[in-house]
DOLOLO-328351 format. One line per 3 residues: number of its first residue (from 1); their letters; for each residue x, y, z of C-alpha. Coordinates in steps of 0.2 Angstrom, whole numbers. Layout:
// DOLOLO-328351
NUM> a> X/Y/Z; ...
***
This chain:
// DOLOLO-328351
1> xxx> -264/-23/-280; -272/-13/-266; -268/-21/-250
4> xxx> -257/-33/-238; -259/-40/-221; -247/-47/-210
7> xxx> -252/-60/-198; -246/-65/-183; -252/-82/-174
10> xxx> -247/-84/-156; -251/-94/-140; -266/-81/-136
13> xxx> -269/-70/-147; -269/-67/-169; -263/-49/-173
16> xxx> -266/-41/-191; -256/-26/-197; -263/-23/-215
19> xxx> -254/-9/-228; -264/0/-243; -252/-3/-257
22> xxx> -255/11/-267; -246/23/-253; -237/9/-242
25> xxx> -246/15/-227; -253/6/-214; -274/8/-213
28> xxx> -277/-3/-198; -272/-17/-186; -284/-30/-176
31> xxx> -280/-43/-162; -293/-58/-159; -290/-72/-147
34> xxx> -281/-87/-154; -292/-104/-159; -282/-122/-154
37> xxx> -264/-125/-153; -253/-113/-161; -248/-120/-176
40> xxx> -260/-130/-182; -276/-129/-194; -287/-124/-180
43> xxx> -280/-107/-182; -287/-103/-196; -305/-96/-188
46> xxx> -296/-86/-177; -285/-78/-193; -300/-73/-203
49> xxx> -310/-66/-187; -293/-52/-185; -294/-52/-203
52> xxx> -312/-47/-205; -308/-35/-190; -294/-27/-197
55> xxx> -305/-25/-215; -318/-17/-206; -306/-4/-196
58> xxx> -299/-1/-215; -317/1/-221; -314/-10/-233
61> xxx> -321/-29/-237; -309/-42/-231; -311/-48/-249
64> xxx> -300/-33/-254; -284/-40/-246; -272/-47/-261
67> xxx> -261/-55/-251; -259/-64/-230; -243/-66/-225
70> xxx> -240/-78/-210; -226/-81/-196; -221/-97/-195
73> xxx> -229/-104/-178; -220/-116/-169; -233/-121/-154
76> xxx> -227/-125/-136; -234/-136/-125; -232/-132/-105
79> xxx> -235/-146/-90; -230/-149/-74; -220/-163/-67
82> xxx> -218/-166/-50; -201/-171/-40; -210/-184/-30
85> xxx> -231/-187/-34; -234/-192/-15; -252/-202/-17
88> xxx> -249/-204/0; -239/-199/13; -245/-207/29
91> xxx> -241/-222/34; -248/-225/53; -256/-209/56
94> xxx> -274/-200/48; -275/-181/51; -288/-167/51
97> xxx> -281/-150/49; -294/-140/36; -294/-125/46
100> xxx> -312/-120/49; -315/-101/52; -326/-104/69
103> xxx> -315/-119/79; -322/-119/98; -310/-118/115
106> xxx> -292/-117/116; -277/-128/119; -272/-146/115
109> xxx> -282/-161/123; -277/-180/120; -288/-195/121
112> xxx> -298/-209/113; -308/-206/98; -328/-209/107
115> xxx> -344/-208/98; -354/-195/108; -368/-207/110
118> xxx> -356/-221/116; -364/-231/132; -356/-221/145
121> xxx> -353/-237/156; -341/-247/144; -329/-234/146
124> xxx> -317/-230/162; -315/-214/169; -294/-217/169
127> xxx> -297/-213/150; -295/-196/142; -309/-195/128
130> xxx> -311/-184/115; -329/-184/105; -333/-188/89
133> xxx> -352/-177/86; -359/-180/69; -371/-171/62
136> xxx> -388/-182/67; -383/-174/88; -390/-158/90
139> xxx> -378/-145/98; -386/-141/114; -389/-160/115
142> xxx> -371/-164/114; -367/-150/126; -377/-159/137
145> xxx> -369/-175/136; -352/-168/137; -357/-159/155
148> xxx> -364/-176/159; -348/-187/157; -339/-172/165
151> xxx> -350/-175/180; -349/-191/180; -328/-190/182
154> xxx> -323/-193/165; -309/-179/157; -316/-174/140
157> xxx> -303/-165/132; -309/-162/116; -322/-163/100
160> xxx> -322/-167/83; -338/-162/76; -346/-163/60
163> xxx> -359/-147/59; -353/-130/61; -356/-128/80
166> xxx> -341/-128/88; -344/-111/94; -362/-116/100
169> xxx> -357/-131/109; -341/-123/119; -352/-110/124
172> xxx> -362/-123/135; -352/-133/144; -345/-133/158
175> xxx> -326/-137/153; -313/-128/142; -309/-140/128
178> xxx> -303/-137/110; -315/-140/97; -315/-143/77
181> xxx> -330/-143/67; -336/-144/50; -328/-158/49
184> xxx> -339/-167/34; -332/-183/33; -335/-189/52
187> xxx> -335/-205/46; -320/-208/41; -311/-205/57
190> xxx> -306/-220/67; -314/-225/83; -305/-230/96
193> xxx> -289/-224/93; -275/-211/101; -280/-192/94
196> xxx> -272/-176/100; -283/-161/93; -276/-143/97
199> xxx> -285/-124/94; -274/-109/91; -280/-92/102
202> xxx> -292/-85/92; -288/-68/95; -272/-69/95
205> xxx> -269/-71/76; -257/-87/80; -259/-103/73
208> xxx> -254/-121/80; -236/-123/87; -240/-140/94
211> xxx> -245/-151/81; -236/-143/65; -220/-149/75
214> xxx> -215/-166/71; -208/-167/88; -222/-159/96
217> xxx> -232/-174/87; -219/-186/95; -222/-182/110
220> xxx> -241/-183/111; -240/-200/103; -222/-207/110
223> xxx> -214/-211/93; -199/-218/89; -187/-209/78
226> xxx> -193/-220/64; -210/-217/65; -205/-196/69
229> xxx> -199/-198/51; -215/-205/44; -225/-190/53
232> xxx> -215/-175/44; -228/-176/29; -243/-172/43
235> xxx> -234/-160/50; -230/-149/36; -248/-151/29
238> xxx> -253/-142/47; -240/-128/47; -252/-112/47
241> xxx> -267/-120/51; -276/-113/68; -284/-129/73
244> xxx> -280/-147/65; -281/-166/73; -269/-181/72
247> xxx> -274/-198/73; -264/-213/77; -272/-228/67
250> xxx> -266/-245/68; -250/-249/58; -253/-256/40
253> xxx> -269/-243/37; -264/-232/27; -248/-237/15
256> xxx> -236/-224/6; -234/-226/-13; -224/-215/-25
259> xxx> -222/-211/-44; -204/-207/-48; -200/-191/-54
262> xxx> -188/-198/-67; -172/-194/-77; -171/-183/-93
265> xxx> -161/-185/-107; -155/-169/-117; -148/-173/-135
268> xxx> -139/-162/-142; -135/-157/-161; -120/-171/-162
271> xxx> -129/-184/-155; -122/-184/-135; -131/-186/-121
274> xxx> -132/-180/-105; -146/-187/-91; -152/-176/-79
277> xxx> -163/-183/-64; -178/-171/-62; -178/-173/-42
280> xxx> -161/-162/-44; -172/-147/-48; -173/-133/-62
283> xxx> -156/-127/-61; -147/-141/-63; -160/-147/-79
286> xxx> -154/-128/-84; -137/-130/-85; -139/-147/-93
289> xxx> -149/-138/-107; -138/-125/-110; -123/-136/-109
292> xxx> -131/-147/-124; -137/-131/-133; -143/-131/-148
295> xxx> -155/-146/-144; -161/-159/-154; -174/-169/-144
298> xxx> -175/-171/-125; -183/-186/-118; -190/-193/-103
301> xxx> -188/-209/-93; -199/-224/-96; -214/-226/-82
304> xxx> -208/-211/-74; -220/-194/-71; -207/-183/-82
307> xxx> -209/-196/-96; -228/-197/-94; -226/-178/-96
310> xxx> -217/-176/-114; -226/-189/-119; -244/-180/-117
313> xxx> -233/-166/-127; -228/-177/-142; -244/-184/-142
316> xxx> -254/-167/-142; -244/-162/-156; -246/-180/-165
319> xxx> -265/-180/-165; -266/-161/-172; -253/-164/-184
322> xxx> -258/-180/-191; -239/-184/-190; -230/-201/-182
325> xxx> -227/-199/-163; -208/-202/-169; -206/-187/-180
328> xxx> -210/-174/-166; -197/-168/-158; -192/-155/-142
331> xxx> -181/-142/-147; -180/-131/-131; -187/-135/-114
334> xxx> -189/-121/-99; -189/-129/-80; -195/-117/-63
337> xxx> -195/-126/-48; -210/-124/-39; -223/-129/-25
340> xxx> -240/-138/-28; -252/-144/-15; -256/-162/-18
343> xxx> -267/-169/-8; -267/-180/7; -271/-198/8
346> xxx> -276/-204/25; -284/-188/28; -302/-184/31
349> xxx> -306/-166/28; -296/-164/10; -279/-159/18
352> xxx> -265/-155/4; -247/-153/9; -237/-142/-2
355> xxx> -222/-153/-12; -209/-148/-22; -210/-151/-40
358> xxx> -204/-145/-59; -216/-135/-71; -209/-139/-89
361> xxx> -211/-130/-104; -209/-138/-120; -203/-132/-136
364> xxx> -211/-144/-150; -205/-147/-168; -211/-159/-181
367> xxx> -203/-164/-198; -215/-151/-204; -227/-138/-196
370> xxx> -243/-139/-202; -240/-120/-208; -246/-125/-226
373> xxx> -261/-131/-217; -267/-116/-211; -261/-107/-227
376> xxx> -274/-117/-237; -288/-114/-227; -287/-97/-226
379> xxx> -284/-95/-243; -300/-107/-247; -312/-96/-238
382> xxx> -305/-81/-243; -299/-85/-260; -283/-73/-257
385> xxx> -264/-80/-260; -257/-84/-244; -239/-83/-243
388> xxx> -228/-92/-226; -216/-77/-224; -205/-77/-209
391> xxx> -197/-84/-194; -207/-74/-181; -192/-65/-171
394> xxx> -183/-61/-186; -200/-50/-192; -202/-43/-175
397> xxx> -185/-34/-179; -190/-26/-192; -207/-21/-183
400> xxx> -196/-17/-169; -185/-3/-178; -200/8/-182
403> xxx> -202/12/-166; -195/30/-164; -179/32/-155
406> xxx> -173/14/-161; -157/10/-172; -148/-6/-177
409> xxx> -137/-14/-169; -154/-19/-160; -160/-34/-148
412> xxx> -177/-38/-146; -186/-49/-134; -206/-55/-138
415> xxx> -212/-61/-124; -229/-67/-129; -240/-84/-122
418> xxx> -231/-99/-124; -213/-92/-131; -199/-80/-128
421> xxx> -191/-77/-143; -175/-63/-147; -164/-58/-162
424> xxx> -152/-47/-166; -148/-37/-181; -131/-32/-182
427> xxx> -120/-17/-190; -123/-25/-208; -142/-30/-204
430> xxx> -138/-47/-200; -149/-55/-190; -147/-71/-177
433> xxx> -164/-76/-168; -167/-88/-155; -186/-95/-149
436> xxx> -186/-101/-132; -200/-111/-122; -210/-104/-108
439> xxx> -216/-87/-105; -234/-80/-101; -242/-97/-100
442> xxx> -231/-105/-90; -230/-89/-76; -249/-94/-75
445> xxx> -249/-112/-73; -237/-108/-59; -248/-97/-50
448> xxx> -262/-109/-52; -254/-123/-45; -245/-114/-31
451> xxx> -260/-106/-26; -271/-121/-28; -283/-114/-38
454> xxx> -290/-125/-48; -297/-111/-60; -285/-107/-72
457> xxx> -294/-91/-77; -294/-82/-62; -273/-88/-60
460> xxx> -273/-78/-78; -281/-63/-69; -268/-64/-54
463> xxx> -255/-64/-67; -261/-48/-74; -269/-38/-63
466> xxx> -264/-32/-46; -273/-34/-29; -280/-24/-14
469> xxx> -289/-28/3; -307/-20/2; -304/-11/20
472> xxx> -321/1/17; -337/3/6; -327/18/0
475> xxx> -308/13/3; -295/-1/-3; -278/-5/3
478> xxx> -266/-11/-14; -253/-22/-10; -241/-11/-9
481> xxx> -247/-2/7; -257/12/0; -273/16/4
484> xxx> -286/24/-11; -302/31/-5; -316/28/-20
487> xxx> -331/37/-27; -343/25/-26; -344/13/-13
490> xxx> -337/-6/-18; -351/-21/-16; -359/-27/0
493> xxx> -353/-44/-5; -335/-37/-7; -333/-30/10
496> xxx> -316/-37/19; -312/-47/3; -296/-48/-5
499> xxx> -299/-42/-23; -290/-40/-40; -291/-22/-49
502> xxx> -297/-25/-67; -298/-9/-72; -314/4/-73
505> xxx> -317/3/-54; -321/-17/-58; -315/-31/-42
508> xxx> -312/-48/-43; -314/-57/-27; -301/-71/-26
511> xxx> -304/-86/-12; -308/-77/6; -290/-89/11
514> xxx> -279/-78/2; -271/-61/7; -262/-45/-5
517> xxx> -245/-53/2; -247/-73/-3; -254/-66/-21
520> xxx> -243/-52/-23; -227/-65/-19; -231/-77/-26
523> xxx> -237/-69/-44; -220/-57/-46; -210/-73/-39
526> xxx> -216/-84/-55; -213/-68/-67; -196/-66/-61
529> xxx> -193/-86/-63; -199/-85/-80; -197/-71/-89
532> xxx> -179/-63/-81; -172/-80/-82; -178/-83/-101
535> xxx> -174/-64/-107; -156/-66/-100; -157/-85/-110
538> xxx> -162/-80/-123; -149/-63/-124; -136/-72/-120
541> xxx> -137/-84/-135; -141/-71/-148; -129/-61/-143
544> xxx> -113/-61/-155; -98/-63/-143; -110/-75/-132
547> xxx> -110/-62/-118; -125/-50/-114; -115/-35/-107
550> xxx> -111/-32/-126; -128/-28/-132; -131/-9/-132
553> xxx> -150/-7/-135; -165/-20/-131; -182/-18/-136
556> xxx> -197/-27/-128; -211/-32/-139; -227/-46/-137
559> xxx> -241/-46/-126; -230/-48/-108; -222/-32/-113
562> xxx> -240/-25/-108; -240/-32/-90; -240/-19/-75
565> xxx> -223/-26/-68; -213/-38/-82; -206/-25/-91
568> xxx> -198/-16/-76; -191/-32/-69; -183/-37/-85
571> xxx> -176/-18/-85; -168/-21/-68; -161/-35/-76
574> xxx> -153/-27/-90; -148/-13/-80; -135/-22/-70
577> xxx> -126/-25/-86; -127/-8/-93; -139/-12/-106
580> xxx> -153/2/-113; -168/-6/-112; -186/-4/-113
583> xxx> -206/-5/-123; -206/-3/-140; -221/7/-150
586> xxx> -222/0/-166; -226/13/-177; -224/26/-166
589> xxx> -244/21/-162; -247/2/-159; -237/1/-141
592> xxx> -226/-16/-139; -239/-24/-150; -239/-30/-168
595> xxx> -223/-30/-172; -221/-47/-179; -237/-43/-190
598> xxx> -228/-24/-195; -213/-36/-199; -221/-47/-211
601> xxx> -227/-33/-221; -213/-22/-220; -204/-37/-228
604> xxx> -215/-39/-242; -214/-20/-248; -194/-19/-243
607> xxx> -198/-7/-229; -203/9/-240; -204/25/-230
610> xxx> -207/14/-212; -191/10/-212; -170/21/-214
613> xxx> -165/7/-220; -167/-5/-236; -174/-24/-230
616> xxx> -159/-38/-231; -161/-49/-245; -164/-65/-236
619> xxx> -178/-56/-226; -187/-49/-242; -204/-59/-249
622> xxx> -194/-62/-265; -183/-76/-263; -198/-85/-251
625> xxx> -210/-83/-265; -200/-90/-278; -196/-107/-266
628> xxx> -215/-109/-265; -218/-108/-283; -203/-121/-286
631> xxx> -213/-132/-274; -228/-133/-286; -240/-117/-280
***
């Protein structure tokens, strides 16, 4: 037999180890991008893509590999559900607040919503107005007509404009009044009715102090306390903002209408249950997790947003399984609390207000995992046996243990895409895993959301890379404070943006709204929320007396244990509780990667000189092998 390859599927990426028999040494290792859902048969490109890379390294024909040994792959599905989905959230008020970069004037004015090219004479000059100037009025010709009211005794004490010439105007008339612009749907905005606009000073770097102030908006419009209540929503979508407009519009305009976040219930082993209400937030659907651990199924509340959620999940996994929606169950879910900006309804210039919700990561398990699937697709086009070896964090110890410097007893975390998995191998090589829900896919659907991206790759570059302020053609300050003067000068178009480092002197701008601080927070906030919390999860289940002061050594594996910052926060973590921990660098040459892949073939040939120690029995390829044959192959 001349050679073996060890494959491991994850959320993100395939890795191959693969080992010339004749010698046991390993000849080469390959990683390629995942295709579909982990798990399932759509794998099976992405497999023979790292396997004909891994061949090619070996210079060999893929056709050479006797035998593929696969992880077994349990796929986890990640989604968001919020506290309270607010469709919308005014109910007597519209608002503008969308922050154009060239607002016109100072101050707060209030008045009466007027078309500009309103008949002067139907109105009274015992009225404040405040001008609505859409797009079809020239600037200098509203300028005019503003100086003309003024003339004429009427108190203009603002603008609402639709083109971006608030600058223009202001800078031809005779009065000081704050203006908005760029305001695209001019339309929408009622006539006729009580507005109070406000600009911050420009120069001065503040923003609006009058109308983020739900008492502040009280006391432009008079509110009662009730209606002070309904105007918190308008308020908070304007904190930061440097210009914004509120709108009083006639009672029964705009109604509020909600989607209940909905209650959970965990089932455990023995069949209890414990219902959690979402709206309680992540720690308390925590502690109900871990109080019901281990986890037979979790369900969500009919008609509710959390129910519509882990039905999406058993769904997904029903359609790519070809299994009954009944049969799938959720094994392990991971809660973070978060912020997403939903948007406003009763707004006219796309206004979102940030509202608390839940992101969710779900751990699915069918009756079966489609593993044999994607073992006989791969062995149909590459006519090799394919053997299902391993539960992935079991193999990553024994990848783990070549790294130089590393002994058992041993922890290891592998922090990959969808999961977080550990083990430990005790004294007698016994070894007890755990594989958890959430890890590197849900830190970037977190910053996606809490950032309001909308572009889920450039949230995945946040995550990974850090980011500067382009100060100069030949100077950046990084996030931290330092300044780094280059050798060539950075792109025109580049010049005062916030950028991310990819590496090689290559910048990716982000949206022009968004500083080195906001991105920097909010990316090592998610890390922290996600992995710290799952690696001390995690640890403290594996661990023997149920307590994670007692483990002695951890090693971090999987494609997290790569990121510029995750491995030193999960250190300072382990730290506090005495605990010696760090990368690992499989073989002594692959870094924190392959190790589940170095696993699997480690074994299959009982460890051989990779190895001080012979494989346990019930980790060995012998006793899995025979249990396939019995079952017909």
């Amino acid at each position: 037999m001349g050679y073996i390859a060890g494959v491991d599927i994850g959320n993100s990426s395939t890795e191959v180890a693969l080992l010339r028999q004749s010698d046991s040494e390993f000849v080469s290792d390959a990683l390629y991008r995942t295709t579909g859902l982990k798990g399932t048969k759509k794998n099976v490109p992405g497999v023979i893509k790292a396997l004909t890379q891994a061949a090619k390294k070996a210079n060999i024909d893929v056709s050479e590999i006797d035998r593929i040994l696969l992880n077994e792959a349990a796929p986890v599905i990640g989604d968001v559900a919020m506290d309270t989905i607010t469709e919308t959230v005014i109910t007597e008020s519209t608002m503008i607040g969308h922050d154009p970069s060239t607002p016109g004037g100072v101050g707060v004015g209030t008045g009466t919503t007027v078309e500009i090219t309103a008949d002067m004479s139907t109105y009274s000059t015992d009225e404040s107005i405040i001008f609505l100037v859409p797009e079809s009025v020239d600037f200098a010709v509203a300028a005019e007509i503003i100086n003309e009211w003024t003339d004429e005794g009427y108190e203009i004490t603002g603008a609402i404009v639709q083109n971006d010439d608030a600058v223009l105007i202001n800078n031809r008339i005779d009065i000081d009044i704050p203006i908005v612009d760029e305001v695209s749907m001019l339309e929408d905005v009622p006539r006729g009715q009580p507005a109070a606009i406000e600009v911050a000073p420009q120069a001065s770097g503040k923003t609006i102090d009058e109308l983020s102030n739900p008492y502040g908006i009280a006391t432009v419009f008079d509110l009662s306390s009730e209606e002070t209540q309904k105007i918190i929503p308008v308020a908070r979508a304007l904190v930061g903002n440097k210009s914004a407009v509120v709108i009083k519009t006639p009672e029964g305009d705009v109604e509020e209408r909600t989607i209940p976040a909905g209650n959970l219930q965990i089932i455990d082993e023995r069949g209890n249950s414990i219902g959690v209400p979402v709206d309680e937030g992540a720690d308390v659907i925590m502690d109900a997790v871990m109080n019901s651990w281990p986890v037979s199924d979790v369900q969500g509340e009919s008609g509710s947003n959390i129910g519509g959620m882990l039905n999406r999940a058993r769904g997904s996994m029903a359609e790519v399984t070809g299994q009954p929606v009944e049969s799938i169950e959720i094994r392990d879910i991971m809660a973070v609390d978060t912020l997403i900006p939903q948007e406003v309804e009763g707004s006219v210039a796309g206004e979102h207000s940030m509202e608390n919700a839940v992101a969710l990561a779900a751990m699915v398990k069918t009756q079966q995992l489609p593993m044999q699937q994607i073992a006989d697709g791969i062995e149909a086009q590459l006519d090799t046996e394919v053997i299902i070896q391993g539960v992935e964090a079991k193999m990553a110890v024994l990848g783990s243990l070549t790294t130089p410097g590393t002994d058992h007893p041993v922890a290891i975390l592998d922090m990959g895409g969808g999961s977080t998995d550990a083990a430990y191998m005790d004294e007698d090589k016994h070894i007890k895993s755990i594989h958890l829900s959430g890890a590197g896919d849900l830190v970037t659907m977190l910053i996606e959301s809490e950032l309001g991206l909308d572009d889920r790759d450039l949230a995945e570059d946040i995550k990974i890379y850090p980011s500067a302020k382009v100060e100069g053609l030949f100077s950046i300050r990084q996030e931290d404070g330092t300044v780094n003067f280059l050798d060539e000068p950075v792109a025109p178009e580049l010049y005062g943006r916030t950028v991310l480092l990819k590496g090689d002197g290559e910048m990716r701008p982000v949206p022009a709204d968004m500083s080195t601080t906001e991105i920097s927070r909010v990316r090592q906030r998610a890390k922290r929320r996600v992995f710290v919390r799952n690696a001390e999860r995690a640890l403290n289940i594996i661990t023997p007396t149920d307590n994670i002061r007692h483990l002695p050594f951890v090693v971090m594996v999987g494609r997290s244990a790569l990121d510029f910052e995750i491995p030193e926060m999960i250190s300072d973590a382990m730290a506090e509780y005495g605990i010696v921990c760090g990368r690992a660098n499989v073989r002594g040459m692959t870094g924190p990667r392959n190790a589940v892949a170095t696993g699997l073939v480690l074994s299959h040939i009982d460890g051989g000189t990779h190895l001080d120690f012979e494989i346990p029995t019930e980790l060995s390829s012998s006793i899995q092998r025979t249990s396939i044959r019995t079952d017909g192959q």
